[in-house]
C-alpha positions as semicolon CSV with decimal commas, in nm:
position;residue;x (nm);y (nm);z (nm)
1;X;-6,027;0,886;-0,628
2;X;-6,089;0,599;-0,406
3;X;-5,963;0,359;-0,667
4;X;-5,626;0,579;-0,693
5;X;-5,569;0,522;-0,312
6;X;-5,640;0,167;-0,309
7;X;-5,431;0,129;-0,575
8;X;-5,161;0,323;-0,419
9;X;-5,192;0,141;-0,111
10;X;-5,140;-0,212;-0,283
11;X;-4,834;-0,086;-0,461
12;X;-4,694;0,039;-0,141
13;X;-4,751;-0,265;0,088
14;X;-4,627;-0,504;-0,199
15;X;-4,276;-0,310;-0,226
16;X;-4,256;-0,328;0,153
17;X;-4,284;-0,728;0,163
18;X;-4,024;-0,767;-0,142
19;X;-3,834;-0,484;0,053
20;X;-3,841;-0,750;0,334
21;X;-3,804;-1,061;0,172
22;X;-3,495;-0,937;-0,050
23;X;-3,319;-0,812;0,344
24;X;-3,438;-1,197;0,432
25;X;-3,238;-1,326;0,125
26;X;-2,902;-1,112;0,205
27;X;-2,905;-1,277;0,546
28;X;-2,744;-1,628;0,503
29;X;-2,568;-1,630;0,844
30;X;-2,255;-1,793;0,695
31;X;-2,033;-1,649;0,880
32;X;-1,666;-1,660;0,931
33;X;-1,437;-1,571;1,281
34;X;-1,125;-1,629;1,390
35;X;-0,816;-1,479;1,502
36;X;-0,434;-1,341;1,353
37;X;-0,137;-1,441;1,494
38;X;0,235;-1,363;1,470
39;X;0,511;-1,598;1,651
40;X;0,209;-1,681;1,925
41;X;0,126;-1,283;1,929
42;X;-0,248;-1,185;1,868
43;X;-0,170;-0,904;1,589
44;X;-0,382;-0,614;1,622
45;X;-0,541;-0,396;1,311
46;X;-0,483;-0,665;1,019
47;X;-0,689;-0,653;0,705
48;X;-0,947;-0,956;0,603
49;X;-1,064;-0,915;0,243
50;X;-1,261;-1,138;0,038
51;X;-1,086;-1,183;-0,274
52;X;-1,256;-1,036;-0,561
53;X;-1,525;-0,817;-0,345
54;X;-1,572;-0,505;-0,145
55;X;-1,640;-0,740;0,162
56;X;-1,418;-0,715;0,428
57;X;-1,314;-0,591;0,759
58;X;-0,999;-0,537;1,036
59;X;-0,893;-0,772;1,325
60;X;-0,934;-0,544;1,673
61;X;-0,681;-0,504;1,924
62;X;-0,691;-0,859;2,068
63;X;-0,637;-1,001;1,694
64;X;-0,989;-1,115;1,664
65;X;-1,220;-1,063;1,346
66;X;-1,555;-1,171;1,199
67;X;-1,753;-1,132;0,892
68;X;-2,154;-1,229;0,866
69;X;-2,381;-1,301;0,635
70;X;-2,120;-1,425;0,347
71;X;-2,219;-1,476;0,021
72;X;-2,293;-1,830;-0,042
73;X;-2,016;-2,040;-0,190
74;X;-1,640;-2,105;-0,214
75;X;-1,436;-1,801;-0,160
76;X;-1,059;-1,708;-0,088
77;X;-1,008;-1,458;0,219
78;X;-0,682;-1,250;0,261
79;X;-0,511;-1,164;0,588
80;X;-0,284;-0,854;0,486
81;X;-0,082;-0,655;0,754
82;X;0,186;-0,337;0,742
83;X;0,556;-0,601;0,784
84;X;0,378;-0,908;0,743
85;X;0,382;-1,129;0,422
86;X;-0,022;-1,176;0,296
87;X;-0,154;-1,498;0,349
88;X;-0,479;-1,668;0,149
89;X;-0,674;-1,911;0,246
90;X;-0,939;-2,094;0,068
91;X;-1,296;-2,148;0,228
92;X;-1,676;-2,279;0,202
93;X;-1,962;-2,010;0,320
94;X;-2,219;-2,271;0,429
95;X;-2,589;-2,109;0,543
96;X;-2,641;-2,091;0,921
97;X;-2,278;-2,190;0,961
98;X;-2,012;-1,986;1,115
99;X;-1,661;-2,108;1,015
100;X;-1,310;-2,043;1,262
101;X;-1,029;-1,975;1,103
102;X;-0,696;-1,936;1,295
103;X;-0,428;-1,795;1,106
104;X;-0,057;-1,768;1,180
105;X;0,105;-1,435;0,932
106;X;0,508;-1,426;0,879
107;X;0,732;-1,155;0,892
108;X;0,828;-0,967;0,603
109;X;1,183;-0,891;0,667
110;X;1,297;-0,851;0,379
111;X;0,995;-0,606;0,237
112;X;0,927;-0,832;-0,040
113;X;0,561;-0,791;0,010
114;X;0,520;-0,440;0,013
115;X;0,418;-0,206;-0,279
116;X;0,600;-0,032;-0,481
117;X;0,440;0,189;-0,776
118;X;0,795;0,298;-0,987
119;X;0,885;-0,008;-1,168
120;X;0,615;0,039;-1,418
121;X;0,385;0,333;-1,279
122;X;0,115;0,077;-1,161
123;X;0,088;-0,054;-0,775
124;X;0,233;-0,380;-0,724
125;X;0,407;-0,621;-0,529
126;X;0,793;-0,544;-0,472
127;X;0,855;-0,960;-0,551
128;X;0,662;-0,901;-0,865
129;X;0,820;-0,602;-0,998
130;X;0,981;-0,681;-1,321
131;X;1,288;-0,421;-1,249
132;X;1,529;-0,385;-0,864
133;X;1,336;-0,180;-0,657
134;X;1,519;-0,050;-0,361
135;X;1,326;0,120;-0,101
136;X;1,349;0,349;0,176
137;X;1,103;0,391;0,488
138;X;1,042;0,602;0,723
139;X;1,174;0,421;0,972
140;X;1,463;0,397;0,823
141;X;1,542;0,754;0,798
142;X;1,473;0,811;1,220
143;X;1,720;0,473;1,285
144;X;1,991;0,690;1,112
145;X;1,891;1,030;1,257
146;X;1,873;1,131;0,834
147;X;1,769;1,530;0,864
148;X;1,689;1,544;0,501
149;X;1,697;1,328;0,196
150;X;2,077;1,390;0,102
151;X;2,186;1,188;0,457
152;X;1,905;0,918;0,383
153;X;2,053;0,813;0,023
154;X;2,364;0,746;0,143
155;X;2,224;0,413;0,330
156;X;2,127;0,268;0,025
157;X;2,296;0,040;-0,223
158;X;2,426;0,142;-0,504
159;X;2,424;0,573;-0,433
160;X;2,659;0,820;-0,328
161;X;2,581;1,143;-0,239
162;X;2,889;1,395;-0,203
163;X;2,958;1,794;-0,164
164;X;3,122;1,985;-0,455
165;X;3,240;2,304;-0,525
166;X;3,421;2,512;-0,246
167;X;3,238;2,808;-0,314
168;X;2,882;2,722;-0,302
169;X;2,900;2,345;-0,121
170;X;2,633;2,158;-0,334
171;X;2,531;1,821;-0,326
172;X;2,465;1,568;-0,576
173;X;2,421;1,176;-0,540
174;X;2,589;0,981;-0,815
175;X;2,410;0,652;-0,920
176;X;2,614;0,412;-1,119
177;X;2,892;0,652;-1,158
178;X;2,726;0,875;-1,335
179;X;2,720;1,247;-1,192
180;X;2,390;1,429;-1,029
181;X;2,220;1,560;-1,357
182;X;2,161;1,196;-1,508
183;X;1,959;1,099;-1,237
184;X;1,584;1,193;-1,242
185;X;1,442;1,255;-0,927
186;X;1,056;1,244;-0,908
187;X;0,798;1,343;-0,630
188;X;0,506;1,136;-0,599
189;X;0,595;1,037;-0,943
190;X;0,632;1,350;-1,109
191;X;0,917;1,494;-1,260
192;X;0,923;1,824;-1,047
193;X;1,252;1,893;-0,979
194;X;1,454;1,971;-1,342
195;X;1,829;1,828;-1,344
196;X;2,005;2,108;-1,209
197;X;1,747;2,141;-0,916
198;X;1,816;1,749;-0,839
199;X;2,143;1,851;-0,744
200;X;2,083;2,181;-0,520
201;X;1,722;2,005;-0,416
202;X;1,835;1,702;-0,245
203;X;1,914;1,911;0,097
204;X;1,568;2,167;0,080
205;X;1,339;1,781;0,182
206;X;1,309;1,683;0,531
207;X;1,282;1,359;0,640
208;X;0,968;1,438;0,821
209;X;0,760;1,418;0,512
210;X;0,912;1,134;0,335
211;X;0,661;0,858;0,338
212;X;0,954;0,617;0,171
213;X;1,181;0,638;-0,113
214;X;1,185;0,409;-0,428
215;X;1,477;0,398;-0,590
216;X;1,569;0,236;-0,994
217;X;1,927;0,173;-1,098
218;X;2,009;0,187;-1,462
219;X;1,860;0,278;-1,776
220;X;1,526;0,392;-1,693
221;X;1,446;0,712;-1,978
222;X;1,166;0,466;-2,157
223;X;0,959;0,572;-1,862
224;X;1,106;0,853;-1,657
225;X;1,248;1,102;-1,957
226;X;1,562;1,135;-2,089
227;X;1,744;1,243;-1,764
228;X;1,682;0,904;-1,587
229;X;2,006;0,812;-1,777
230;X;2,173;0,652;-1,412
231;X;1,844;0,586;-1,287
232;X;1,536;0,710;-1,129
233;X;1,489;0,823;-0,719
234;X;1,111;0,814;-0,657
235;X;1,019;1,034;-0,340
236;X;0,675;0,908;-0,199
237;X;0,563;1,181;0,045
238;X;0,326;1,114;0,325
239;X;-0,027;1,210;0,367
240;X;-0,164;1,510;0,594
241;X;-0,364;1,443;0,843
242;X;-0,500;1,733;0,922
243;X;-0,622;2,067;0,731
């Protein structure tokens, strides 16, 4: 019995010193700090990734980030922001040296950075999309006081939304001349609405639960079905935030 606790004992105190000596090893102090600006504007909330690993953080409200005990080695860090192009830079974690970066981020003004999931059902970036992705945000629907999707469409290239029949006043948004039921409308990328509900449905979705709209001109049936004849409107809704 006394063997069995000795025994015991050993095995516990060696795991404790390679319990200690592995936290040593994890702590190289290369560290990296800096700031994110914008036209001489600290930018607040901005992601910092390490490329290729789950290592990363988010500048706080004066711009300002940092990130210890880097793996040693040459790694590239991204600086990502909500209307801001992405910007990589290349760097050297050293061992008990903390590196500063200062980094300057563009605006996106045209939205070519964002990303957009209904050229090819995968997320990627709207400049790498291999199809025209026109998109609509949020923000765009409040700048045009849009109630509901039907007013929002017509602000964007290419559509036309317009009321027929005098009896019953529907609405249908023609894409590339083509009438209402040749255009598949999706919700969060499912085909939910059939084609006669695309053109009674496009009044009965506020505005208020539109995260953006992704819209695909022409021929699109390889992916969407056979109704995406004029081409495809792609309703992204937003998130609750609450139960």
């Amino acid at each position: 019995m006394k063997h069995t606790l000795l025994l015991a004992l050993f095995v516990f105190v060696s795991a404790t010193l390679l319990a200690e000596d592995a936290a040593k090893e994890t702590k190289t102090k290369a560290d990296i700090s800096g700031h994110v600006l914008s036209n001489g504007v600290h930018l607040p909330f901005v992601h910092v990734l390490i490329k290729g690993t789950t290592i990363g953080t988010v500048s706080d409200e004066s711009g300002h980030f940092q990130l210890k005990n880097l793996p040693i080695g040459d790694h590239t860090v991204i600086f990502s922001a909500l209307g801001y192009k992405s910007h990589e830079t290349d760097i050297e974690a050293v061992p008990r040296k903390n590196l500063e970066l200062h980094i300057s981020l563009e605006e996106d003004l045209l939205g070519l950075d964002e990303v957009v999931i209904t050229g090819n059902r995968n997320e990627e970036k709207r400049i790498e999309s291999t199809v025209i992705i026109n998109t609509l945000n949020a923000k765009t629907f409040n700048v045009t006081q849009s109630c509901d999707l039907k007013e929002g469409l017509n602000y964007s290239p290419g559509l036309r939304t317009e009321n027929n029949c005098g009896n019953c006043g529907f609405s249908q948004v023609r894409m590339n001349g083509m009438e209402g039921p040749y255009s598949q409308i999706l919700i969060n990328s499912r085909p939910i609405f059939s084609g006669l509900a695309g053109v009674y449905g496009l009044e009965l979705i506020p505005s208020n639960m539109i995260e953006r709209v992704e819209i695909i001109r022409g021929g699109g049936s390889a992916l969407y079905g056979s109704n995406a004849i004029a081409g495809t409107i792609n309703l992204i809704l937003k998130d609750p935030v609450n139960n």
